[in-house]
C-alpha positions as CSV (number, residue, x, y, z in Angstrom):
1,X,21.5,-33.4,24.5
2,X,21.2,-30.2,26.4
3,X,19.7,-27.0,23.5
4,X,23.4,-25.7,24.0
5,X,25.0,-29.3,22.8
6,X,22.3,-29.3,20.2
7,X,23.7,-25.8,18.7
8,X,26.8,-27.0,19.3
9,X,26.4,-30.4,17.3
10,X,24.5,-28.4,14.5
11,X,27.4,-25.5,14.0
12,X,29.6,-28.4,13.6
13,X,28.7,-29.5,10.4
14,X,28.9,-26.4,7.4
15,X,28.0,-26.5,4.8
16,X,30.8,-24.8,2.3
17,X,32.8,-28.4,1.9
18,X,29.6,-30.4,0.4
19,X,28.6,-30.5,-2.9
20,X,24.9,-28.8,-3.0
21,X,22.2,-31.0,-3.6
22,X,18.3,-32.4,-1.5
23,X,20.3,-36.1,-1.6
24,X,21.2,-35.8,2.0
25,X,18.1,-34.1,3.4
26,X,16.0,-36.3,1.4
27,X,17.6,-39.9,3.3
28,X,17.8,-38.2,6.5
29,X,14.2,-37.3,7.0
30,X,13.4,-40.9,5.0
31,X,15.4,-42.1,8.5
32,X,13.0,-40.0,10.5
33,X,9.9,-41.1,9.1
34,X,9.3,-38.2,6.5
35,X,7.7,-35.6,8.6
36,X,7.2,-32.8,6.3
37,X,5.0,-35.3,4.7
38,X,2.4,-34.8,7.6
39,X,2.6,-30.8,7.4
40,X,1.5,-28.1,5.0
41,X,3.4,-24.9,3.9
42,X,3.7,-21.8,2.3
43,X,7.2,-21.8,1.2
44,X,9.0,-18.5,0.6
45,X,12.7,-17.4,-1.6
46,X,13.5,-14.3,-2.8
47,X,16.7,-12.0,-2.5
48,X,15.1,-9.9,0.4
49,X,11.9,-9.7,2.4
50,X,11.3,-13.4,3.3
51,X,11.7,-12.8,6.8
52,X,9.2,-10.1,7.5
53,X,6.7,-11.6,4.9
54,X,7.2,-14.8,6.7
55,X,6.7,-13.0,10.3
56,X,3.3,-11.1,8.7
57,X,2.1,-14.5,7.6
58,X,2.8,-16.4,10.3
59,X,1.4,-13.4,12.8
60,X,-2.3,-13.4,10.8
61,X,-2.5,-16.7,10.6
62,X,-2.0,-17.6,14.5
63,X,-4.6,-14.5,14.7
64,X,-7.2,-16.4,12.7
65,X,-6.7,-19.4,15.2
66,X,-4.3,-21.6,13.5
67,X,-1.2,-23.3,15.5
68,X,1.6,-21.6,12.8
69,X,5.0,-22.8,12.4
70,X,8.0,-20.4,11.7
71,X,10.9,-21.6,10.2
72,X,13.4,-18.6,9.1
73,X,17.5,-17.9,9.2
74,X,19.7,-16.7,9.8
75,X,18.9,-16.0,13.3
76,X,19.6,-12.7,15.1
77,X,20.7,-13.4,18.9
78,X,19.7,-17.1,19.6
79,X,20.1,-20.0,17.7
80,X,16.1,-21.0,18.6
81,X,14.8,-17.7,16.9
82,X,15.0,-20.2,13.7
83,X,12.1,-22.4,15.1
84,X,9.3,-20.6,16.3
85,X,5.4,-22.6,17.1
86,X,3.0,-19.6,17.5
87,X,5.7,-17.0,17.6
88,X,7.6,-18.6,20.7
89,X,10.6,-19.8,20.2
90,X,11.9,-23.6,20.6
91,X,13.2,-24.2,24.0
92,X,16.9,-25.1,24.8
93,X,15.0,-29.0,26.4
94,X,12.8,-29.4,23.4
95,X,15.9,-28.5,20.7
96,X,18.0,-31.1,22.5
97,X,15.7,-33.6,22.3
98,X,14.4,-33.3,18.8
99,X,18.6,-33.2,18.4
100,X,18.2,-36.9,20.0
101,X,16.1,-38.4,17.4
102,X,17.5,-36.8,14.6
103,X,21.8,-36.9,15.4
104,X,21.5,-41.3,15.4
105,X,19.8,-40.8,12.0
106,X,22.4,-38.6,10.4
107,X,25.5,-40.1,12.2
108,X,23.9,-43.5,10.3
109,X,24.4,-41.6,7.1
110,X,27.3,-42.4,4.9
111,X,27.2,-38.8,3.8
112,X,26.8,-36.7,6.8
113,X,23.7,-34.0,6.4
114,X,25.2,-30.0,6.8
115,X,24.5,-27.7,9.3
116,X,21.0,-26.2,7.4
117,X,20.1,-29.7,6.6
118,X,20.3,-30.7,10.4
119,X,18.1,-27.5,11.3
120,X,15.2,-28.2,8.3
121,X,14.9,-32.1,9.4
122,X,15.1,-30.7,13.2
123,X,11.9,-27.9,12.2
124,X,10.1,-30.9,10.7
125,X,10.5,-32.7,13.6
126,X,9.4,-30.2,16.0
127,X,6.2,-29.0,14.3
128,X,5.0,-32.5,13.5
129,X,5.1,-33.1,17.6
130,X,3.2,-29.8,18.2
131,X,0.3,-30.5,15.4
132,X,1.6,-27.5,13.3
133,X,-1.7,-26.9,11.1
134,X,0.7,-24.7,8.6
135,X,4.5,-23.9,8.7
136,X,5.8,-20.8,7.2
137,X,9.2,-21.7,5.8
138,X,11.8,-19.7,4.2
139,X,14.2,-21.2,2.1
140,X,18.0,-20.7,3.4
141,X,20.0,-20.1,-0.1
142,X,18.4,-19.8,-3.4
143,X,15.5,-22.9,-3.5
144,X,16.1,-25.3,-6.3
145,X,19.0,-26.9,-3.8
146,X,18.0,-25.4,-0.8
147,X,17.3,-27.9,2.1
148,X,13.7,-26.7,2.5
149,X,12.8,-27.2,-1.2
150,X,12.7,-31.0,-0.3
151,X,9.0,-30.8,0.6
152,X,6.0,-31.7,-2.0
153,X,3.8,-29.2,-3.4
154,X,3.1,-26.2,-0.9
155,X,-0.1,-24.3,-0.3
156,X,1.4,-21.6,-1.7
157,X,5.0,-20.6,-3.1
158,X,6.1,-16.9,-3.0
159,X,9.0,-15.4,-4.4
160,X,9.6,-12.0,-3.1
161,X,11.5,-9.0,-4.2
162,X,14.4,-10.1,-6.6
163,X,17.8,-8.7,-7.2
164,X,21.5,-10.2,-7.3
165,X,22.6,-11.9,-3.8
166,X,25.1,-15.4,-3.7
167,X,26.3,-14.6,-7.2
168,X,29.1,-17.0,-6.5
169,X,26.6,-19.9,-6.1
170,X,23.5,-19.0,-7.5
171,X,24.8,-17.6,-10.4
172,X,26.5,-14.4,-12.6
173,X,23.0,-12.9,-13.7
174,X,20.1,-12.3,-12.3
175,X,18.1,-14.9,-14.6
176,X,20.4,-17.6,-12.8
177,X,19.5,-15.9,-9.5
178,X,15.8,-16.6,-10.5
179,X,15.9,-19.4,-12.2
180,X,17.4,-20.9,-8.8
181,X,14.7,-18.8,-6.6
182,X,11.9,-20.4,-8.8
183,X,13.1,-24.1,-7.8
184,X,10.6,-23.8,-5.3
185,X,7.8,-23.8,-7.9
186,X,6.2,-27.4,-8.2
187,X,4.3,-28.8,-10.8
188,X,0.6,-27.8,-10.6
189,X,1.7,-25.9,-7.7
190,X,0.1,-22.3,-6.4
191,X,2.7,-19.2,-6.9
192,X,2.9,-15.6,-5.8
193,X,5.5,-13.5,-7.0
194,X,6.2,-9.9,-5.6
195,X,6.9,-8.9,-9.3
196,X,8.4,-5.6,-10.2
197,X,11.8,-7.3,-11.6
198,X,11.6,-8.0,-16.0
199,X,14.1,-10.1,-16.3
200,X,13.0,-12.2,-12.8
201,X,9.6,-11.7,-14.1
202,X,9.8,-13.5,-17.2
203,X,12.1,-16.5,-15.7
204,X,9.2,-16.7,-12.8
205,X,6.4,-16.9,-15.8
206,X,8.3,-19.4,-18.0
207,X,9.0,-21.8,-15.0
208,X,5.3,-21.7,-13.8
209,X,4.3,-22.4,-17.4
210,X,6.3,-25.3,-17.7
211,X,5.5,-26.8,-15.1
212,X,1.3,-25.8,-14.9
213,X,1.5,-23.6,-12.2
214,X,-0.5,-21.1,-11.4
215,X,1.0,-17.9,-11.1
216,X,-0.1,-14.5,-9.5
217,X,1.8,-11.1,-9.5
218,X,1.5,-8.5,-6.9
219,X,-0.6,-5.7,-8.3
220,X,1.3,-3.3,-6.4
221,X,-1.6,-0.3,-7.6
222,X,-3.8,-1.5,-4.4
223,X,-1.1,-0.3,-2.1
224,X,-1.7,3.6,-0.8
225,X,0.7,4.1,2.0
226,X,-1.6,6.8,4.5
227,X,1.4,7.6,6.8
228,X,4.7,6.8,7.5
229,X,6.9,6.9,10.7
230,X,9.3,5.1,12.8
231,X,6.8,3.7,14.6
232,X,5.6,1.6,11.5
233,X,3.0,2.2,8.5
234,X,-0.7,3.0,8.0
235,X,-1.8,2.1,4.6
236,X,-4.6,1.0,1.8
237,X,-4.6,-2.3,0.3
238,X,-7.8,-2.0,-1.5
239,X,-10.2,-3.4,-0.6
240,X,-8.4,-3.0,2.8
241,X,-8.4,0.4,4.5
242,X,-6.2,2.0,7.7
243,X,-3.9,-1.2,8.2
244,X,-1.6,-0.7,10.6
245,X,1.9,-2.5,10.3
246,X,4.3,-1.1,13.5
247,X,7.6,-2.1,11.4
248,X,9.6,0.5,10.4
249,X,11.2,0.7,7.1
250,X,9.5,2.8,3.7
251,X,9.6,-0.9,2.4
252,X,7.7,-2.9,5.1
253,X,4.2,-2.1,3.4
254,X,4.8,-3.4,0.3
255,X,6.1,-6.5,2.0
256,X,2.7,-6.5,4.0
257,X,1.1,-6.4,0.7
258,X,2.8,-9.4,-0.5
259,X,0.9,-11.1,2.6
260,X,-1.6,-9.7,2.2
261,X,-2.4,-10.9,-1.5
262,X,-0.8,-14.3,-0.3
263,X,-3.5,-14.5,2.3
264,X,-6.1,-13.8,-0.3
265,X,-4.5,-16.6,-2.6
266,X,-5.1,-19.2,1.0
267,X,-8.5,-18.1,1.3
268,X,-10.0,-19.9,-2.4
269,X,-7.9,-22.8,-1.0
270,X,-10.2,-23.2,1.6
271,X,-8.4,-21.3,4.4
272,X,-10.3,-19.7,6.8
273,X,-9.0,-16.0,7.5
274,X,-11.5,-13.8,8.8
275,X,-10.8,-9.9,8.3
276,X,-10.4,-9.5,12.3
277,X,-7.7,-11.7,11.7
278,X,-5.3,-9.7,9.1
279,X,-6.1,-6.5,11.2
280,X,-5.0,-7.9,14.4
281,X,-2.2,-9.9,12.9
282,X,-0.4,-7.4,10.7
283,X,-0.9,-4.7,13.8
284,X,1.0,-7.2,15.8
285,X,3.6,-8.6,14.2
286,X,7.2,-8.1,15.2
287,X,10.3,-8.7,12.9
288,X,13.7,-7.5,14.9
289,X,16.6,-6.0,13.1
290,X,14.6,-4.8,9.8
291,X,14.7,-0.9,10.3
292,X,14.4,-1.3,13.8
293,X,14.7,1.4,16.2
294,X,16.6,0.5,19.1
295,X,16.9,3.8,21.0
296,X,15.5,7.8,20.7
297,X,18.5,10.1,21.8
298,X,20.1,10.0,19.8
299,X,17.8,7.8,17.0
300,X,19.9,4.5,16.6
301,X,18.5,2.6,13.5
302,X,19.2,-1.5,12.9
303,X,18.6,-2.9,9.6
304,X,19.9,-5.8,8.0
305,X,20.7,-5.0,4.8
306,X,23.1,-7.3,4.0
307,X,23.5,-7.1,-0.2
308,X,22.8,-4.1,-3.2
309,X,19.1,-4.5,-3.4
310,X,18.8,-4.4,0.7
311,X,20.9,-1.4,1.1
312,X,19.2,0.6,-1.6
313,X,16.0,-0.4,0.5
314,X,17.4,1.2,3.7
315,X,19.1,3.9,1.9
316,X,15.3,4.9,0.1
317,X,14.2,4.8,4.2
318,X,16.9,6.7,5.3
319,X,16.2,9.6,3.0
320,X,12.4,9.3,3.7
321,X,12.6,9.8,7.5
322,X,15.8,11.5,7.4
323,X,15.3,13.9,4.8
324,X,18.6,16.5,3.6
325,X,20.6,14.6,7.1
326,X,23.8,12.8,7.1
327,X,24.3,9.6,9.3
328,X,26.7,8.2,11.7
329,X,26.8,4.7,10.3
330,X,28.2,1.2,11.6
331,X,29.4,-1.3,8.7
332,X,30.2,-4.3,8.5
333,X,29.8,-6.3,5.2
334,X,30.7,-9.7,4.1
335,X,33.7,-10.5,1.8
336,X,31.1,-12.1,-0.8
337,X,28.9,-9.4,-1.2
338,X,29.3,-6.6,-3.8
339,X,30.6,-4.1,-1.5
340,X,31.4,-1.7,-3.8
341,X,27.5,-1.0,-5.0
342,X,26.7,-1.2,-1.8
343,X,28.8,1.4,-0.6
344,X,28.2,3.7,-3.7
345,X,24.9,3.7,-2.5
346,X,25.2,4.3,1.4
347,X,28.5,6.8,0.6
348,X,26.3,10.2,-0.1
349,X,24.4,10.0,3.3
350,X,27.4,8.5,5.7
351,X,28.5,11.2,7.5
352,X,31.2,8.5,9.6
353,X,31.0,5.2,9.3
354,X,32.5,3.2,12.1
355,X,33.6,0.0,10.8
356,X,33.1,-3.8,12.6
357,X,33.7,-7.4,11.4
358,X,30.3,-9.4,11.5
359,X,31.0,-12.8,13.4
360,X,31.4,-14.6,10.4
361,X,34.4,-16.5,8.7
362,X,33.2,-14.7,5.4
363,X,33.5,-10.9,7.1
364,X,35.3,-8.2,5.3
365,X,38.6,-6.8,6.4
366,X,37.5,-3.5,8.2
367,X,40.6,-1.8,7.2
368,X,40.0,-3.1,3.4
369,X,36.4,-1.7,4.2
370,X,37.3,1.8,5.4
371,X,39.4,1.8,2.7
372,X,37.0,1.9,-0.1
373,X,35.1,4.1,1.7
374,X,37.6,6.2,2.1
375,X,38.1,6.3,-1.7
376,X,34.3,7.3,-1.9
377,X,35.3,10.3,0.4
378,X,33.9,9.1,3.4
379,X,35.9,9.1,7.2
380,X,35.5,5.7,8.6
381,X,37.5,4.0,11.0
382,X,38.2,0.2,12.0
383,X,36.7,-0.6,15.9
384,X,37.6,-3.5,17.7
385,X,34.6,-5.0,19.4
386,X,31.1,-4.1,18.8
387,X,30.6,-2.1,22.0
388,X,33.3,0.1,20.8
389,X,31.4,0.7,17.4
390,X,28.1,1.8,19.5
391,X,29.9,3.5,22.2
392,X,31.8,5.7,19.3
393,X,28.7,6.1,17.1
394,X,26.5,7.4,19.9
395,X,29.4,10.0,20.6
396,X,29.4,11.1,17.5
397,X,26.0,11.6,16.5
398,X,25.5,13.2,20.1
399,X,21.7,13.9,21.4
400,X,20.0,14.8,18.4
401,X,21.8,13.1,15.3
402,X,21.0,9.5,14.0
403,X,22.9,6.2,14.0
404,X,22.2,3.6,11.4
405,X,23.9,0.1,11.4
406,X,23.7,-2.1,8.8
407,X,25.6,-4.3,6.1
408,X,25.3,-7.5,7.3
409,X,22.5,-10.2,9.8
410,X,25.5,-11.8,11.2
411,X,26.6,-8.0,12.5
412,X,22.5,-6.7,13.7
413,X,22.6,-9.7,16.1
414,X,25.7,-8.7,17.9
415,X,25.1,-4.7,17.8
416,X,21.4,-5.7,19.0
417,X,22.4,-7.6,22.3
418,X,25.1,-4.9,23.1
419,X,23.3,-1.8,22.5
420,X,20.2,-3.6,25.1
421,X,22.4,-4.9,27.3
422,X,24.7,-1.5,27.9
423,X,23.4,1.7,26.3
424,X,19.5,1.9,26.4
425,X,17.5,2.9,29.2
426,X,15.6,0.2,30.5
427,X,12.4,1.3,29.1
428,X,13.8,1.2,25.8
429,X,14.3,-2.4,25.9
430,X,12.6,-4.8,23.5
């Protein structure tokens, strides 16, 4: 297979018509010859912050010499992002032919594996052939069920900041939430938890008691944030002095504290992080579409706050850098998110909001979506492609006001590859 039949082979197999469940994942990589069994991991749920916990992690630890795999989703722009050795991406000839091996082996099954069940077996695969000496791996929905939560006991487990997100699936309350998060804990296993959440909290602490984990919590009093810009944070994680994170977002260096305590936890296992190492890594770690700024005149802002709990993160940002300022916004959300919180929250500092569909079968109706805005008292109007939605933003905030868009991943990828490809400068470009 070419890496574009390989995509193409992979989209074709979703997951919403299967009944959840590891029964699948487990026969196909039994078919492969088990090749998770030959890796280690640090496995990571939670409602937000995987993905730039994962990308600090993975960044620190190919800084202390270590060939680091990166498995995350969804992807931004290209399909490969979601497979990463060393932070470069799988090529389009190495996807299709890890896609050989593996398409015979699920095409064999009576039950054919989903889309997120091809991808995991296809990551194993692929770090296995490049002597991965850890993989960073970030569970896709939940973790009790999730594809990824097929491997044995990880280095370490983390379960990041908690709130409600795939209520539908996961469950009405946030216990269920975290009693699904905490699948990922194994008996005797290693745990961090970002902490900060009660009712999580306790759900995380029973589950590790049951099953003789051991469990440790964030103490989130080391943290002292020194200075913070668009151009990323300097902060304290005692001992730690003057780290440098260049990630935008007032939420980023508590998520480098997460790695950072996770890093501690890997060193009494035996893992060999040298101090060098966590400088140079967290000062060079990139994580597109998290607070990212795209472009200076006028400031246009991507972050993919995609549920409640992200977009009171970005909203928090927004009013740090942003302080007493309205914002042009562009919006799109999915149908199966709680819109209306979400909204409540982003309604006070939208000045116009510019409204897309995300390329996704579960997108909201934008005129449904400017229409509860407009009942919150904000102007918003539907655009028809993404380049209108930039090209109408920009116009509005003019040279010195601020775009933000957010609301969905499935919506940052798009606005990402449009705004580079037609509206920066060239030295803007990533």
């Amino acid at each position: 297979m070419t890496g574009e039949e390989a995509v193409a082979y992979i989209h074709s197999y979703g997951w919403e018509t299967r009944a959840p469940g590891l029964d699948r994942i487990r026969e196909l990589l039994r078919r492969l010859g088990e090749p998770q069994r030959d890796l280690r991991f640090i496995h990571v749920a939670g409602t937000n912050g995987k993905g730039s916990v994962c990308a600090c992690l993975a960044s620190v630890l190919e800084a202390a010499g270590y060939r680091v795999g990166l498995n995350t989703s969804p992807h931004l722009e290209r399909f490969h992002e979601r497979i990463r050795v060393n932070g470069k991406e799988i090529s389009g000839e190495d996807l299709g032919a890890v896609m050989d091996i593996v398409r015979p082996a699920a095409e064999a099954m009576q039950a054919h594996p989903t889309e997120f069940e091809l991808i995991t077996a296809a990551a194993f695969l692929y770090f296995r052939q490049k002597r991965c000496d850890i993989v960073v791996l970030e569970t896709g929905l939940g973790g009790a069920l999730d594809a990824s939560n097929v491997i044995d006991t990880p280095e370490l487990a983390v379960l990041t900041a908690m709130g409600m997100d795939h209520a539908a699936i996961l469950g009405p309350t946030l216990r269920d939430v975290a009693a699904a998060k905490a699948g990922i804990v194994k008996p005797e296993g290693t745990v961090l938890s970002r902490g900060g959440c009660p009712e999580a909290d306790e759900v995380f602490r029973q589950v590790c008691r049951e099953r003789g984990a051991a469990l440790t919590e964030l103490d989130i009093s080391r943290l002292t944030v020194r200075k913070l810009g668009l151009e990323g944070a300097v902060f304290d994680f005692a001992p730690w002095e003057n780290l440098t994170i260049p990630l935008a977002g007032a939420y980023q260096a508590e998520n480098a504290a997460l790695a950072l305590t996770a890093l501690e936890v890997l060193r009494t296992k035996g893992w060999n992080i040298p101090d060098r190492a966590v400088r140079q890594g967290l000062a060079a770690v990139r994580w597109p579409g998290r607070f990212e700024v795209l472009g200076r005149d006028p400031v246009f802002l991507l972050d993919g706050a995609h549920n409640a709990h992200g977009m009171r993160a970005a909203v928090e940002s927004l009013r740090t850098f942003f302080p007493g300022r309205r914002m042009t916004v562009l919006l799109g959300i999915l149908a199966d998110k709680d819109a209306g919180e979400m909204l409540d929250l982003l309604a006070p500092l939208a000045e116009r909001v510019f409204v897309l569909r995300p390329d996704s079968p579960r997108a909201m109706d934008p005129a449904a979506l400017c229409s509860l805005l407009a009942e919150r008292g904000v102007e918003a109007r539907p655009c028809g492609s993404v380049e209108e939605g930039i090209r109408s933003a920009l116009k509005t905030a003019g040279t010195n006001g601020a775009v933000c868009a957010l609301g969905s991943l499935y919506l940052c990828g798009a606005v990402r590859t449009a705004y580079f490809q037609k509206f920066s400068r060239p030295s803007a470009a990533p």
